[in-house]
N, C-alpha and C positions, 0 to 999 in steps of 0.2 A: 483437278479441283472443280466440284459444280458451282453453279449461279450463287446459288444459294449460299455455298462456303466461302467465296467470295464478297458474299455482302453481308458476312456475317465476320469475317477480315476487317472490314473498311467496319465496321460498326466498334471492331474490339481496337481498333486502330484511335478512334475517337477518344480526344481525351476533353475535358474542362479546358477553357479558353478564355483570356482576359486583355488578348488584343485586336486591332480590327481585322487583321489577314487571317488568324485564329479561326474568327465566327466567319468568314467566307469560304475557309478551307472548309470547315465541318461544314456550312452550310450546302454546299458541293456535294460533299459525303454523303451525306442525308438524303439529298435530293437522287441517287441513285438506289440507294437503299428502299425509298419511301416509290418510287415508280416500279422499282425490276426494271432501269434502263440500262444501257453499257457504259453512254459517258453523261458527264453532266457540266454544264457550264456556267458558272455568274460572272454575268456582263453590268458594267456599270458606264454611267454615261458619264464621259470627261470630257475638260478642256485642255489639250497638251500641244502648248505654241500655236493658241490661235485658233487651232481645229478644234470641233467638237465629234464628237464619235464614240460609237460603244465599243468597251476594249475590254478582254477579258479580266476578273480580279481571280476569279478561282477556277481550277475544273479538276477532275476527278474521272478515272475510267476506272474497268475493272480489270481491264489486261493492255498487253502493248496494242498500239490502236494511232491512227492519226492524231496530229495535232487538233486540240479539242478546239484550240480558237479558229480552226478555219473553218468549220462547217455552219451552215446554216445562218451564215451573215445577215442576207436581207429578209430571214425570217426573222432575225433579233431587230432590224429596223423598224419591221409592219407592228411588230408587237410593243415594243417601247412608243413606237409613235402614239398608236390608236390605245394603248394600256389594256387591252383586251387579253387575254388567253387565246393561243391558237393550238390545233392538232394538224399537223401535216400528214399526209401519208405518201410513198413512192408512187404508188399506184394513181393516184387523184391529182397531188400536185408536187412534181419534183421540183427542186433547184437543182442547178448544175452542180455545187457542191452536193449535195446528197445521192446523185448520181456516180459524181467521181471516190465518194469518199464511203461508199455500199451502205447509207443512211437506208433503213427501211420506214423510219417512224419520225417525225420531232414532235414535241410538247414542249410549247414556250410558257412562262410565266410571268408576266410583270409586275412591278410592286413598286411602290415608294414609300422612301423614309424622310420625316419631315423633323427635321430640328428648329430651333431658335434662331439658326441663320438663314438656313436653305433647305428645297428639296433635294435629295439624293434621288435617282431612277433608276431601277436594275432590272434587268432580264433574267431569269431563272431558264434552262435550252437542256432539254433532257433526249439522248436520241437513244434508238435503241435501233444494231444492227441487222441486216439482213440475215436469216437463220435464227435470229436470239426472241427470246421472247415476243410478240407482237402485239402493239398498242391499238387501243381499239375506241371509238367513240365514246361508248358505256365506260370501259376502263378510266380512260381520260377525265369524264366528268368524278368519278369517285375520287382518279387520281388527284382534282384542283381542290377538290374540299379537303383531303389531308394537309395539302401543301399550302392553302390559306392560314390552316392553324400553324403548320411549322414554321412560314414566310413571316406567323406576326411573332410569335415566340422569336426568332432570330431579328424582324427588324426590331422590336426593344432594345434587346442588345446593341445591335446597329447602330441606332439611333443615342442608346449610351454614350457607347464607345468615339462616338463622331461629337458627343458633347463635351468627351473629357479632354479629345483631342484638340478640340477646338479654345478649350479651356488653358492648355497648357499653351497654344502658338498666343494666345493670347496675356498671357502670364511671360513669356517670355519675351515678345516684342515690347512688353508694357518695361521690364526691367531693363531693357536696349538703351546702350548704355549715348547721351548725347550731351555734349557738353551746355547748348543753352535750353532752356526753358523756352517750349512747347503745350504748354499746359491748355492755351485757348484754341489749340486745331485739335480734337475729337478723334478720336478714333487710335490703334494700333495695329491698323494691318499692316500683312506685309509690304503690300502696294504702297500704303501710305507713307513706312517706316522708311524704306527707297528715298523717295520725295525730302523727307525730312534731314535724312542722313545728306543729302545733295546740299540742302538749305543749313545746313549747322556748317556743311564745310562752307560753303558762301556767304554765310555772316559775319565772319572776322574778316574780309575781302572789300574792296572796297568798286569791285567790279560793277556795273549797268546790268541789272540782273530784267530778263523780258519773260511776265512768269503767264503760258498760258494754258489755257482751259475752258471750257464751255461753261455758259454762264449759270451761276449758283455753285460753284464747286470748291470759292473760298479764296479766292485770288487774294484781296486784298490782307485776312488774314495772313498766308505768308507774306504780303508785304511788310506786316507790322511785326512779324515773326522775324526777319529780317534785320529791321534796326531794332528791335528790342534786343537782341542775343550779336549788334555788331558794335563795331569801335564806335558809336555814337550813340547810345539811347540815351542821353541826356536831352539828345539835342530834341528839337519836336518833329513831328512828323505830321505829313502834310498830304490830303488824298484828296483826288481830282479826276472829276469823270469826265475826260475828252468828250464823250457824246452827248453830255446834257451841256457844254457851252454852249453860249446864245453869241451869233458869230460876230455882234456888236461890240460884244462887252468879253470876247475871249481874248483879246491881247491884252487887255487891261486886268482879268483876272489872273495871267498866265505873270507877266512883268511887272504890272501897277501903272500907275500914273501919278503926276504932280496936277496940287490947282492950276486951273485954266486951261487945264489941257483941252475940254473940250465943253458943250456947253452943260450939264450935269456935274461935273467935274470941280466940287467946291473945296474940297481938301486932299492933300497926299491920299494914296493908298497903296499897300503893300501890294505885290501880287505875290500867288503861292513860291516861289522861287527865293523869292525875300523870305519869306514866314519860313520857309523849310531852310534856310541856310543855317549852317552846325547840325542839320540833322538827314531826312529823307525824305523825298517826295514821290508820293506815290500817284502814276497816272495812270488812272484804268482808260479801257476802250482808248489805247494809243490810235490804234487802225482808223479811228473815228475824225483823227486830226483834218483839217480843210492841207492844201497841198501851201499854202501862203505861210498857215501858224506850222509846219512843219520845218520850212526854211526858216524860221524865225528860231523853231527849235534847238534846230541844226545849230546854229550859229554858238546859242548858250551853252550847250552841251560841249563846244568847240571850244569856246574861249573861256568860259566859266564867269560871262558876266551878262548882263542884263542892262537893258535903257527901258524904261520908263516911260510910257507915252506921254510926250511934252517936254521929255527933260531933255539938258545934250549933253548930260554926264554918264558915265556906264558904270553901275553900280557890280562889285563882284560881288562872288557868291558861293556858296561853297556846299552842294547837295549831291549827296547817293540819289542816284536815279534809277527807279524799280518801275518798269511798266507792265502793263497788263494788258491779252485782249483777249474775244472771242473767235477773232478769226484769224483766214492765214495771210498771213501778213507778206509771205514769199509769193503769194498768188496778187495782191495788192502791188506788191513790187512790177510783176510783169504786165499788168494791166497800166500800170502807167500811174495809180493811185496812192504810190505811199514809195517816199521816195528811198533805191538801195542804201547810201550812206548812210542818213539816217535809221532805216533797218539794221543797217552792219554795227552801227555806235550803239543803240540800246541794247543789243541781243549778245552781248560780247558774252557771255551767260544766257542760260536758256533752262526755266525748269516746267514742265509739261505737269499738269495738274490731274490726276485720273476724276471718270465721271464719279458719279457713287455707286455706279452697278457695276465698275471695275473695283468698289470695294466693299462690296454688300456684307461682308462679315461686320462693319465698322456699324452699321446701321441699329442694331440693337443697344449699342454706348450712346451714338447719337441718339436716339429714342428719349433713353433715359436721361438723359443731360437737357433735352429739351421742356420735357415734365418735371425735371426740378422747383421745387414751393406750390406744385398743384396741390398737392397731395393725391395723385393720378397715379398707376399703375397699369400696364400692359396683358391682358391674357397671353399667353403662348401662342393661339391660334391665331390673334391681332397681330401679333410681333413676326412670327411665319407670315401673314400676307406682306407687310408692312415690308419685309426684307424683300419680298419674290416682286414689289412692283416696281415699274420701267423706273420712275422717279425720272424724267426728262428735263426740269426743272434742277437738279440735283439737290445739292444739301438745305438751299434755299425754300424750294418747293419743298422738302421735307419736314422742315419745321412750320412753313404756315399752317401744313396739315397736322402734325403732332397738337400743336400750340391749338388750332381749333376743335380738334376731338377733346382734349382737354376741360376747354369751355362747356361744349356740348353734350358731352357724356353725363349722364342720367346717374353712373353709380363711381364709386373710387374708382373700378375696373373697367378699363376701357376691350372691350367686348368685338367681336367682329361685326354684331349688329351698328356699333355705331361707323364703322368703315365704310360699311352698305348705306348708310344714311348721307352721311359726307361722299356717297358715291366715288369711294376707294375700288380700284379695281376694275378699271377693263371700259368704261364710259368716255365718250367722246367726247373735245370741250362744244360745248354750247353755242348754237351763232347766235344765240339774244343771252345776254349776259342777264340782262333785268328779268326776264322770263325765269330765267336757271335760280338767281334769288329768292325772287317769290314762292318758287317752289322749293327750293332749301327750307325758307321761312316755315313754310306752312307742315312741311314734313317732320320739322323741332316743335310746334306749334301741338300740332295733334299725337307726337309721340311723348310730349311733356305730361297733357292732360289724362293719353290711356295707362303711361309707364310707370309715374313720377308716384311716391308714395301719399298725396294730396288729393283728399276724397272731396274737399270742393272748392269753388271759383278763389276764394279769399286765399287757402291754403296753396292752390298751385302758384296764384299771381307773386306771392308774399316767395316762394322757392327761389322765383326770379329776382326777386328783390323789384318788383312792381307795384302797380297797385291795380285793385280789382275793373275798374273802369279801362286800364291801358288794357286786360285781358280781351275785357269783351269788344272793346274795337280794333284788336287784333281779327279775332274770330273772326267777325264782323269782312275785314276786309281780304281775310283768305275764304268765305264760306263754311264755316268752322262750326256747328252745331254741338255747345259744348257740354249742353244738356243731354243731350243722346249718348257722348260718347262717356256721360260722367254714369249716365244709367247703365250703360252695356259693363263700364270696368266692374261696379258697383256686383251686376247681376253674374260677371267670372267668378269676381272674389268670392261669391257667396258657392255658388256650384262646386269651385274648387275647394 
């Protein structure tokens, strides 16, 4: 059988496809067809247990021949990395794979597909063997201009198919089935669904539950997720941030006091342990405890009663105790700073909180759940950055910025120019914070006056809901020439 009948085989072999392994087989197919290569390979870049790495999804030869994922590995690296197109030849630049495996030619292809949640990355690896056909510079460049048309014609598809998928894992964690209400933690991934499944068996419990996470990721909602869906949501619930006591008044906030207890000190007063009895108290930034309020801790957690600064009666008490921190509390332990029993009594349970970029699928619900009563909506190309950033900060940080593109956006549609405005994306924080302000200001300032549909001073001020005189000492105090910049929109609109 010639080349030719051979790829004219694999062409009649080809049939219509409507799932994702489908359109990477044919995708394969094609790509030997559309070069005159022998094999052909698509590499995608995955995470499996922790490693990241390109691993083959499809490949395709024309006869019995090595195994297609071993060749030409750290050519699929160079090319995935820098997104370039490469031609290799034996003669110019071998791998030892291509050596061992009689590679005369490679032709890599890179490509990405961008959905609503994520980037996909893939390599497209077409070799062609010693004796068979041979690739040639000129060739190659004709070769990438076919394969750009078929690479977009397939990622569509792709990028369908990874929407419908994504659609369905989504539909079906959402119907996962949990005995309490969940409604105020966002999101249904699977990462998340984990977590929550951990936290539904743990609310009918009446166990010290020690929930932690890097901060912004939601701690205290599971707290309150917690006693809402356990044997108590009657009772009240009680949150207290170990790091912001003031170290005067923190046994007094923790236990309470009687009058005269000290010279301030003119009436009873509850402390949180009182206030959360019948119900739960929730402590964030435990780690944050002094080693003095820890012992004192200790003791309530022990006996399940409380005294009162001033009083010499011990009041019981009767609290779920759910703490929270950001750090490691086992490394606190050895340093000498956060005492072991007291570790071992709150952690008798333990639920670990993922960042948000361990749940970047969740991020387009969150999105939308935070623009609720704007009357705001997201482009696709916003929502694609919006997913792909570090988000370090996590859920916390996520919403100061949804909630202020919100504000700031110029149309319903919030657009990726305004991301670049709010300096989404890749910019370092600031070391003068006042600096970074003023030139926020002035960048909303002067994109209001050229963007905004208000052809003069009254009309833009009135947008804001300002009045004309707050305009011009604005300008005024960024530099702002609003005359010129009302002439220049003035002299677009008219050209266009």
């Amino acid at each position: 059988m010639t080349k030719n009948e051979r790829s004219f085989q694999v062409l009649g072999n080809t049939s219509p496809v409507t799932d994702l392994q489908g359109v990477y087989d044919t995708l394969a197919d094609l790509g030997i067809v559309v070069a005159g290569g022998y094999r052909c390979v698509l590499y995608g870049w995955e995470e499996i247990e922790g490693k990241s790495t390109w691993r083959p999804k499809a490949g395709a030869s024309l006869g019995e021949g090595v195994d297609p994922s071993r060749a030409a590995k750290s050519l699929i690296a160079q090319a995935g990395a820098s997104g370039e197109a490469g031609f290799y030849k034996l003669a110019t630049s071998p791998t030892r794979s291509m050596v061992k495996y009689q590679i005369e030619a490679v032709a890599v292809f890179p490509f990405t597909i961008t959905t609503s949640l994520e980037e996909k990355r893939f390599v497209l690896s077409i070799d062609v063997l010693r004796g068979e056909e041979t690739l040639d510079e000129e060739r190659v460049e004709r070769l990438g201009k076919v394969l750009r048309g078929l690479l977009s014609l397939a990622g569509g598809a792709i990028s369908a198919l990874l929407e419908v998928e994504a659609d369905r894992k989504r539909r079906r964690r959402a119907d996962r089935p949990f005995q309490g209400d969940y409604s105020e933690i966002i999101g249904r991934s699977e990462t998340l669904c984990s977590v929550l499944a951990l936290v539904d068996r743990l609310a009918q419990t009446d166990f010290p539950v020690l929930v932690l996470g890097e901060t912004g990721t939601g701690k205290e909602l599971v707290g309150r997720a917690l006693h809402r869906n356990g044997k108590r949501p009657n009772g009240p619930f009680e949150a207290l941030n170990c790091a912001t006591l003031p170290e005067k008044l923190a046994e007094s906030m923790l236990f309470g006091h009687v009058a005269g207890a000290f010279t301030d000190a003119q009436s009873d007063h509850r402390g949180v342990f009182e206030l959360a009895s019948g119900g739960t108290l929730f402590l964030d930034e435990i780690g944050d405890l002094t080693p003095e309020h820890q012992t004192k801790l200790l003791r309530v957690l022990d006996e399940g009663q409380i005294r009162p600064i001033g009083s010499e009666i011990d009041r019981k008490v009767d609290v779920r105790i759910v703490s929270a921190t950001n750090k490691d509390l086992k490394e606190l332990v050895d340093r000498g700073e956060f005492r072991l029993d007291l570790f071992h009594r709150i952690s008798t349970m333990t639920i670990e909180l993922p960042s948000l970029k361990e749940r970047r699928e969740d991020i387009p619900e969150l999105v939308r759940h935070f623009l609720k009563g704007s009357g705001k909506r997201v482009s696709p190309e916003a929502l694609s950055r919006l997913v792909s950033l570090p988000w370090t900060g996590n859920i916390r940080e996520l919403k100061g910025k949804v909630e202020g593109l919100a504000k700031l956006a110029l149309s319903d549609i919030i657009d990726a120019a305004d991301l670049d405005f709010l300096r989404l994306g890749g910019t370092a924080n600031p070391s003068n914070w006042t600096e970074a302000w003023h030139s926020t200001e002035r960048d909303f300032l002067v994109r209001l006056i050229t963007e905004s549909p208000g052809t003069s001073v009254e009309e833009i001020a009135k947008l804001m809901g300002k009045s004309r005189s707050w305009l011009y000492e604005k300008a005024k105090e960024h530099s702002i020439k609003i005359k010129d910049l009302l002439k220049a929109k003035a002299e677009k609109k008219e050209s266009s």
